[in-house]
C-alpha positions in Angstrom: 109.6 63.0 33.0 110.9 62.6 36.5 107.6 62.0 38.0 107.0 59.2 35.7 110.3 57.9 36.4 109.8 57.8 40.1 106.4 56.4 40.0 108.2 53.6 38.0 111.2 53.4 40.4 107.9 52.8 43.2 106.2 49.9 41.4 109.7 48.3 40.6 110.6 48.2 44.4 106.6 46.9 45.5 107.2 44.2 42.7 110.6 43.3 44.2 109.4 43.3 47.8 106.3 41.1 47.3 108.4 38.7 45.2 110.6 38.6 48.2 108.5 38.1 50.8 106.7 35.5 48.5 110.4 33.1 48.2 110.6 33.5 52.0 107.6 32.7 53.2 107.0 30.1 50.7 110.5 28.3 51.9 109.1 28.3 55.0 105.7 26.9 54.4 107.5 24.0 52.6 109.9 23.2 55.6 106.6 23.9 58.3 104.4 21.3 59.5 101.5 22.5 58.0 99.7 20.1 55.3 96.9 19.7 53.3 94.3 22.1 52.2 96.2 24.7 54.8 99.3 24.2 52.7 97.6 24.5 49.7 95.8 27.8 51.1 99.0 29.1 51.9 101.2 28.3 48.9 97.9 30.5 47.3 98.6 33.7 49.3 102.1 33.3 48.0 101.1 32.3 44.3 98.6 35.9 44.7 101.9 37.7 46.2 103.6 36.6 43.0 101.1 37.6 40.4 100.2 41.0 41.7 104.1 41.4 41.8 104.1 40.4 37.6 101.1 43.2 37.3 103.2 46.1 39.3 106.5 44.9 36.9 104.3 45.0 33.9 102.9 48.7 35.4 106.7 49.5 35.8 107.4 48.6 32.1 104.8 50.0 30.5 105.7 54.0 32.2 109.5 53.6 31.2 108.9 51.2 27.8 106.1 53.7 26.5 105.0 56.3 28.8 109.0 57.8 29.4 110.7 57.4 26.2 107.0 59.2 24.2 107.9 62.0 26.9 111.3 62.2 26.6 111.0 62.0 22.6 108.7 64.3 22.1 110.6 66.9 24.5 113.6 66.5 22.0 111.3 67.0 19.4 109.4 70.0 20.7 112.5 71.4 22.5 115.9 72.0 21.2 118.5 73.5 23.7 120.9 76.0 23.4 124.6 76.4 23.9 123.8 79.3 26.4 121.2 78.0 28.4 117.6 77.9 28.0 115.3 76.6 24.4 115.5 77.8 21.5 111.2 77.9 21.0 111.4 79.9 24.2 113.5 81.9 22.9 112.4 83.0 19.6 108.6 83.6 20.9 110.2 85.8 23.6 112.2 87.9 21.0 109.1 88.0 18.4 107.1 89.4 21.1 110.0 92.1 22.1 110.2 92.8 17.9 106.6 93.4 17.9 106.5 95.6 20.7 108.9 97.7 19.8 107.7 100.4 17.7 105.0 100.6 19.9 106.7 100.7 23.6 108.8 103.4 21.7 105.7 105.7 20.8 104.3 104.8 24.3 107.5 105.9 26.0 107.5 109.1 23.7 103.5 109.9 24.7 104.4 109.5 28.6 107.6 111.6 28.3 105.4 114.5 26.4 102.7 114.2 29.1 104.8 114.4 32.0 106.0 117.7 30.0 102.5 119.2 29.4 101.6 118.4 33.1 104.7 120.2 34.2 103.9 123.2 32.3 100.4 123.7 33.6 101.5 123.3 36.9 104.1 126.1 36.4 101.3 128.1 34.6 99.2 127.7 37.7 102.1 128.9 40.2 103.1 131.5 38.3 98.9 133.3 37.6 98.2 132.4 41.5 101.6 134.4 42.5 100.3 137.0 39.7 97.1 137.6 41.6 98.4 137.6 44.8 100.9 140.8 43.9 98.0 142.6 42.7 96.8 142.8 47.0 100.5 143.8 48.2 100.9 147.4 48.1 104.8 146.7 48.5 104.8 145.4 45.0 106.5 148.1 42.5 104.8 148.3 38.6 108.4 146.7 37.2 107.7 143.7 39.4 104.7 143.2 38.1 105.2 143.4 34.5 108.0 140.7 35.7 105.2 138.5 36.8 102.7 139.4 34.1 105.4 138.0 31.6 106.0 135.1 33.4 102.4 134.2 33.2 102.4 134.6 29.8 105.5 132.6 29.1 104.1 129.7 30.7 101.3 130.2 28.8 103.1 129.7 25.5 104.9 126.9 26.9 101.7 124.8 27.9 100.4 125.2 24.4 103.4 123.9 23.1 103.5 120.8 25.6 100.1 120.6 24.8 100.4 120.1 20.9 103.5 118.2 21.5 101.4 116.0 23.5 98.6 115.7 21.2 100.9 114.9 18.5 102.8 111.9 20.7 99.3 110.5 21.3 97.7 110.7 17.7 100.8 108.8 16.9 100.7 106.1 19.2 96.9 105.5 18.1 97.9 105.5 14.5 100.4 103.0 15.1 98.1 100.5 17.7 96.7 98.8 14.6 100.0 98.2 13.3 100.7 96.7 16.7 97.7 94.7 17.3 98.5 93.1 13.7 102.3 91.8 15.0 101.3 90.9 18.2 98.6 88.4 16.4 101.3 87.0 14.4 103.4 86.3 17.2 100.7 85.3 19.0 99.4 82.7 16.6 102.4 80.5 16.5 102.3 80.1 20.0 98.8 79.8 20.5 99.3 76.5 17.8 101.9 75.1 20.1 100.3 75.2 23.1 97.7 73.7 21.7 99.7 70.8 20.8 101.2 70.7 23.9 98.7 70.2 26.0 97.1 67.6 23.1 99.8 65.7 24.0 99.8 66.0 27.5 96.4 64.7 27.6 97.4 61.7 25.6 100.3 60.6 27.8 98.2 61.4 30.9 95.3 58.7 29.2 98.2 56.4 29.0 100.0 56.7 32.5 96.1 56.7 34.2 95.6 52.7 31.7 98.9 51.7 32.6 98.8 52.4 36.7 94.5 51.2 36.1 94.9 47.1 37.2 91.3 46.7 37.0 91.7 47.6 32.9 94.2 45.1 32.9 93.3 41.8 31.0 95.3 39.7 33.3 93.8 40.8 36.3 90.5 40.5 34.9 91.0 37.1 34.3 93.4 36.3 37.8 90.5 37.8 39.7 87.8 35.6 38.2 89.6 32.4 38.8 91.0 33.0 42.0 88.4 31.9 44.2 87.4 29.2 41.7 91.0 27.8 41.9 91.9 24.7 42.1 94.5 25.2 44.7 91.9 26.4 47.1 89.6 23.0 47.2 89.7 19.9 48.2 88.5 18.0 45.3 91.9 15.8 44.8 91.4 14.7 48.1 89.1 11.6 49.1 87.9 12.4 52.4 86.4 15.6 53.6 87.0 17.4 56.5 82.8 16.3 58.2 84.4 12.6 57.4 87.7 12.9 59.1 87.2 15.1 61.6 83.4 13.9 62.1 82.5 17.9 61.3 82.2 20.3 59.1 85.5 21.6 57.5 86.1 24.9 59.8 88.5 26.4 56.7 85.7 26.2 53.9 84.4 29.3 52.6 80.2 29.6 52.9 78.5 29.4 49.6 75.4 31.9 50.6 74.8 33.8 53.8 72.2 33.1 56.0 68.8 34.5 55.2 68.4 37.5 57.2 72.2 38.4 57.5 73.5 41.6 56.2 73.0 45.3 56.1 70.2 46.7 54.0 71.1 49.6 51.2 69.3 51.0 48.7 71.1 51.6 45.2 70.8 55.2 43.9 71.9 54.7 40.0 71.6 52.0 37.8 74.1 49.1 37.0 74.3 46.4 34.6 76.0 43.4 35.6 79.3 42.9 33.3 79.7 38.9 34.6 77.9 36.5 35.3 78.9 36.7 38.6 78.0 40.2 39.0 74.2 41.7 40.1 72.1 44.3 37.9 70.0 46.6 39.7 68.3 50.1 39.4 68.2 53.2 41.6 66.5 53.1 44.6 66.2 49.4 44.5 67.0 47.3 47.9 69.9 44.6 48.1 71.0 43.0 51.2 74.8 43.5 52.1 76.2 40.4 52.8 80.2 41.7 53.4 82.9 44.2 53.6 83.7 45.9 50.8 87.1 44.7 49.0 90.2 46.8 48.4 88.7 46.8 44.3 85.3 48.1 45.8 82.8 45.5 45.2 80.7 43.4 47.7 79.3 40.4 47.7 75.0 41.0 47.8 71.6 39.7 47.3 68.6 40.9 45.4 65.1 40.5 46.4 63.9 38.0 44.3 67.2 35.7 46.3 69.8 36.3 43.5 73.5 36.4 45.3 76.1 38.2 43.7 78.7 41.2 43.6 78.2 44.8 43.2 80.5 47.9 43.0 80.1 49.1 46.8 79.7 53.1 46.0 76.8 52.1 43.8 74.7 51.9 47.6 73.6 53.7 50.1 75.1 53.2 53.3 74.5 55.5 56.4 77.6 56.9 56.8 78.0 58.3 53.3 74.1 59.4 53.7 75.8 61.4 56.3 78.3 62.8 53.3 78.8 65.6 51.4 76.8 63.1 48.5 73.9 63.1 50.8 72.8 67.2 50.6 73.2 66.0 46.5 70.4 63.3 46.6 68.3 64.7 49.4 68.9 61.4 51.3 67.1 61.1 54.4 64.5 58.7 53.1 67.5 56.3 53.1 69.0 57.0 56.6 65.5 56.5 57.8 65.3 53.1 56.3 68.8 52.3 57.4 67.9 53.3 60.7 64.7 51.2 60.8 66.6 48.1 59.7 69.0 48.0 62.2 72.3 49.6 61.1 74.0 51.3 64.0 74.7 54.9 64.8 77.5 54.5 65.9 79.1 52.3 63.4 82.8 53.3 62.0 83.9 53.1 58.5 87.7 51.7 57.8 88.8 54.8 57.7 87.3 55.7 60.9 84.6 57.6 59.9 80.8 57.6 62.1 77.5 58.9 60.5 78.1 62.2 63.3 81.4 63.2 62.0 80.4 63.2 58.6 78.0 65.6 59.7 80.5 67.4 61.5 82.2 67.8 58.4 79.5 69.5 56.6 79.1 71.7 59.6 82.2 72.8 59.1 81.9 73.0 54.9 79.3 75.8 55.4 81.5 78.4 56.2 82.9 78.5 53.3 80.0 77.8 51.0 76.9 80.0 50.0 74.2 81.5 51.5 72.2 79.0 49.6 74.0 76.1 50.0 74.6 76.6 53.4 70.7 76.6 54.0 70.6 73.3 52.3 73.5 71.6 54.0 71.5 73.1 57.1 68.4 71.8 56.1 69.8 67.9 55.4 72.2 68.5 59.0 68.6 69.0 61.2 67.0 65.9 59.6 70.0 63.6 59.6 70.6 64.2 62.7 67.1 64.2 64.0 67.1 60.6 62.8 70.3 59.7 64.6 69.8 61.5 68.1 65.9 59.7 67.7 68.3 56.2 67.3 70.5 57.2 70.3 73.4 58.7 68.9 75.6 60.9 71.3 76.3 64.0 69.5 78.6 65.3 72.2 81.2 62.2 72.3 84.5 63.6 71.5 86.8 61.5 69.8 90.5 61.5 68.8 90.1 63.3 65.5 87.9 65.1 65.5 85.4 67.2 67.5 82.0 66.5 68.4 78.6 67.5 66.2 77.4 69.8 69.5 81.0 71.4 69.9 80.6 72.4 65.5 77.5 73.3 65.7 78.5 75.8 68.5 81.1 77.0 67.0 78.8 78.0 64.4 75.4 78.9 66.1 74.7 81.3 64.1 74.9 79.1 60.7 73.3 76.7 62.2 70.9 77.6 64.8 68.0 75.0 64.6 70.8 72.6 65.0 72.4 73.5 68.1 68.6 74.4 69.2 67.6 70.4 68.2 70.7 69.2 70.2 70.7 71.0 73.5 66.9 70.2 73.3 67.8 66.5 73.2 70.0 67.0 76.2 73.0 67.1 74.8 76.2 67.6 76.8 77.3 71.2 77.1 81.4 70.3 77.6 83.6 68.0 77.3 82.9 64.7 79.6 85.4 62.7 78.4 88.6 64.3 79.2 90.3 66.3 82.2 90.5 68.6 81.6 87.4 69.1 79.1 88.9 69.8 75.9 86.1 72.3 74.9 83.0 74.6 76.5 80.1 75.3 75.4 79.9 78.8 76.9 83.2 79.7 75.9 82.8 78.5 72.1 79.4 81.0 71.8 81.4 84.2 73.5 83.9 83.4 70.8 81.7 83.0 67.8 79.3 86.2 69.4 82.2 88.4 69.0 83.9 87.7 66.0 80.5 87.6 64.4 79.5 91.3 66.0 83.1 92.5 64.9 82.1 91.5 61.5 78.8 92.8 61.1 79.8 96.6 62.9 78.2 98.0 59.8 74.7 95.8 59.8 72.6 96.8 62.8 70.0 94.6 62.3 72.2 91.4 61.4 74.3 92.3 64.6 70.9 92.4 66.3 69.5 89.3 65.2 72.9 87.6 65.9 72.5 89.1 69.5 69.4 87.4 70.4 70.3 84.0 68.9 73.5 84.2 71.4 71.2 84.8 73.9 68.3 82.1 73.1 71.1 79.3 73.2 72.8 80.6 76.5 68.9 80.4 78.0 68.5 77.1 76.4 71.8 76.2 77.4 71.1 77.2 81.2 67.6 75.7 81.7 68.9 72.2 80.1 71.6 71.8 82.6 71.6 71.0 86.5 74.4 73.9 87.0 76.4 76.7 85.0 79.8 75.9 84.5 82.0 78.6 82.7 85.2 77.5 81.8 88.4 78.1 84.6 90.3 81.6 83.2 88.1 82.3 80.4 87.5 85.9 79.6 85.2 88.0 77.4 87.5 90.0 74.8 84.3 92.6 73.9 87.3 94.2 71.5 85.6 95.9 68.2 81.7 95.0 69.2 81.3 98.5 69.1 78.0 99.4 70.8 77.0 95.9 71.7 79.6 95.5 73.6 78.0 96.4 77.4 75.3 93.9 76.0 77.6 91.0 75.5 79.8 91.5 79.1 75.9 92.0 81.1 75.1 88.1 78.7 78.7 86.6 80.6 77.8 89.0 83.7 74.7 87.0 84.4 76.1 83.3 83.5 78.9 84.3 86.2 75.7 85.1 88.9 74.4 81.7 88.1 77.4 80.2 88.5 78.3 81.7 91.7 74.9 81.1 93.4 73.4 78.0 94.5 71.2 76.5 91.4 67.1 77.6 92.0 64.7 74.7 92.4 62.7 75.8 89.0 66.2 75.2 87.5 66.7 71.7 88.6 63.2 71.0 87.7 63.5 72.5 84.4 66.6 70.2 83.8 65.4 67.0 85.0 62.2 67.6 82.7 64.1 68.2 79.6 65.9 64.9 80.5 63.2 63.1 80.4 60.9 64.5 78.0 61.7 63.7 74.2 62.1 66.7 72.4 59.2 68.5 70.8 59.1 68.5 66.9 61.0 71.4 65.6 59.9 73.4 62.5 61.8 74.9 59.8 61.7 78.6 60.9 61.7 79.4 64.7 60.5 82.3 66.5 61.4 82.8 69.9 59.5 85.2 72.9 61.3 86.3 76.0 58.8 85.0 79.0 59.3 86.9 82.4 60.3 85.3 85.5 56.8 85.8 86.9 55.2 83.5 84.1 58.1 81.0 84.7 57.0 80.6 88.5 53.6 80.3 87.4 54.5 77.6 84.6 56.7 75.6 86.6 53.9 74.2 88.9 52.2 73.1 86.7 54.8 71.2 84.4 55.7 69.3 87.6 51.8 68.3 88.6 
């Protein structure tokens, strides 16, 4: 009930401040200098101010008028209250539960007590036969003693067999009497279980009605607003005699364009079906083109265009565009097919959604996703991750630009090596950065991420010699990789190796930093710097699904290198 209540309270106080600003602004548009079809445009914004602040007060009535008072009656209906405290349907299910348990939890108490006995007594058997025994070996013991302990034993002896039937006898009681149990449990249990079911019948209902009453767009009038809003009157000059090209010798710089240049527009492919509801409104099947010809409005539809030159709107998450290829929805539809064709007609990489979204971070957010998902799915949000982002790096997207929000895709993805290794392979192939470039200082480094993840990923797999292995060697392929793409090693200022529960592969990890340190410290080789500036300008070799790497020797490197630079 309260929540209801304060959602009303919320569209009361919208409906009162859009009415307020409408009366003020509107006084001063009348008083202004402003004449015209500009008057008329703005005495519209305040007209729209108005209506949507009728449809927020007719929101408002409808949660208190129907929504509250079905609530609040069928609480009084459902729940009485009582003098002490508490309901009285609570109450009674709580106290037919404790009737029917009693017999039971009383036979129960009774088995547990005679156990405890029985267990007693054959530990006091025990004792007393072991201290029996051990008189027979002392030579200090005299005959009357041992008759003592002889009796002793045998006392116990009768007393465990009496524990023991007393025992048995709790227990076949308490089975007899589980049936009897079972049968007023049910009984108790069925009256509840009927009211629950009502209960959350009814919830459902009033939820159906608070989700129609706070829907708009199931809202005759603004159904009807919507559809004659642009058509309005107020908005055209068609009580006037002169237009704008014959009075200001031009066309009239405040009229809306009819159609969009041919050409214009962002191309996006649908991926289901839709059936135009309006006339206005464009039908289309999945995997059919349209052109894009604006921003999606706060309701969600666009204006478009068919092939065959039909203009229209469509509901906007109907398409296909690139950055929600790059979503979670993409690994769903296997989408690459339509980032490619994006791509090919001209939609940029690094374009930013209103809510400040780029094609990259939404891959940095499945990057991320895997961790928590799947072996499975994490190979296919892999698999999707290597071709979308193939595509982009191909259209020159910069998978190392940080941003304020969140990290780059290099930066996840070597955070993660080990989830996604052909990844982090791909990028640092295509020459992405290995730090941070953008800030002072660098707010992450590459080195310094793989350490981390090596570690915690050895600690974890202490028991599993081959995975800790095979994690091993894909540390050290992307710290090779990692050193022959760049000019110079730089490790980050501070940063040391915490080899803390690697167990056995822990000399391996500190001689992996040892040797980054050496490169560090000593001037860059010549094969180095060569090896770098080819990488930068050679386009990366295609990359297959499964990789297998081979350790070459420094001899076949110096015999290589030659010939790479000839």
């Amino acid at each position: 009930m309260n929540c209801v209540h304060e959602r009303a309270k919320i569209e009361k106080a919208y409906a009162q401040q859009l009415t307020d600003w409408s009366k003020r602004w509107k006084q001063l548009v009348e008083k202004g200098p402003q004449y015209g079809s500009l008057e008329r445009a703005w005495m519209a914004v305040m007209t729209e101010a108005e209506k949507v602040s009728e449809l927020h007060q007719e929101v408002k009535n409808g949660l208190l008028s129907e929504d509250f008072e079905k609530i609040k009656n069928w609480q009084k209906d459902s729940y009485h209250k009582q003098m002490m405290g508490g309901f009285k349907e609570t109450k009674e299910a709580e106290d037919g539960f404790r009737k029917a348990q009693k017999p039971w939890a009383k036979k129960l108490k009774e088995m547990e007590t005679a156990k405890k006995v029985y267990h007693l007594a054959c530990k006091e058997e025990k004792l007393a036969a072991t201290r029996e025994a051990n008189s027979k070996a002392e030579a200090s013991v005299t005959p009357d003693q041992q008759k003592k302990l002889q009796d002793k034993v045998d006392k116990c002896k009768q007393d465990v067999q009496k524990a023991k039937e007393k025992y048995e006898k709790a227990l076949d009681e308490l089975n007899k009497s589980t049936p009897q149990y079972m049968e007023s449990m049910e009984q108790v249990f069925d009256p509840c279980q009927q009211f629950e079911e009502k209960r959350l019948s009814f919830l459902k209902e009033v939820l159906l009605d608070i989700k129609r009453h706070l829907n708009l767009t199931e809202n005759q009038s603004v159904s009807s607003y919507d559809r004659s809003q642009v058509f309005s009157a107020e908005w055209s000059d068609e009580d006037t005699p002169n237009t704008g090209s014959e009075t200001n010798g031009g066309a009239n710089p405040f009229e809306e364009e009819t159609a969009a240049p041919a050409g214009k527009g962002v191309r996006v492919r649908a991926l289901y079906d839709y059936d135009g509801q309006e006339q206005d409104e464009l039908s289309f099947k999945a995997g059919d083109e349209l052109l894009k010809l604006g921003e999606e409005d706060e309701q969600g539809w666009c204006k478009g265009r068919l092939g065959n030159g039909q203009d229209g709107l469509f509901p906007a998450n109907y398409t296909a565009l690139l950055h929600a290829l790059a979503s979670s929805d993409g690994v769903t539809v296997h989408n690459t097919d339509n980032i490619q064709l994006l791509l090919g007609g001209g939609a940029d990489v690094e374009a930013v959604t209103r809510d400040g979204e780029t094609a990259l971070s939404s891959l940095v957010f499945l990057v991320k996703e895997a961790l928590d998902c799947s072996r499975e799915d994490a190979a296919q949000i892999g698999s999707f991750c290597l071709g979308a982002a193939r595509l982009l790096l191909a259209h020159g997207a910069d998978p190392s630009r940080c941003s304020d929000e969140e990290p780059p895709l290099t930066c996840a993805c070597l955070e993660l090596f080990d989830l996604h290794f052909p990844l982090a392979v791909l990028l640092l192939q295509s020459g992405a950065g290995f730090r941070c470039s953008q800030h002072s200082p660098p707010c992450w480094w590459g080195y310094s991420l793989i350490f981390q993840r090596l570690c915690s990923g050895l600690r974890d797999r202490r028991d599993d010699c081959a995975a800790a292995s095979e994690l091993l060697q894909q540390a050290e392929s992307i710290l090779e990789l990692a050193a022959a793409a760049s000019p110079a090693v730089r490790l980050q200022p501070g940063f040391e190796v915490s080899t803390e529960g690697c167990g056995a592969h822990a000399e391996k990890v500190l001689d992996l930093y040892r040797h980054l340190q050496e490169l560090e410290q000593n001037p860059v080789p010549l094969k180095q710097l060569c090896r770098a500036h080819i990488r930068h300008r050679l386009l990366p070799g295609p990359l297959e699904g499964k990789l297998v790497f081979s350790f070459v020797t420094n001899a076949i490197k110096m015999d290589s290198l030659p010939r790479l630079i000839r």
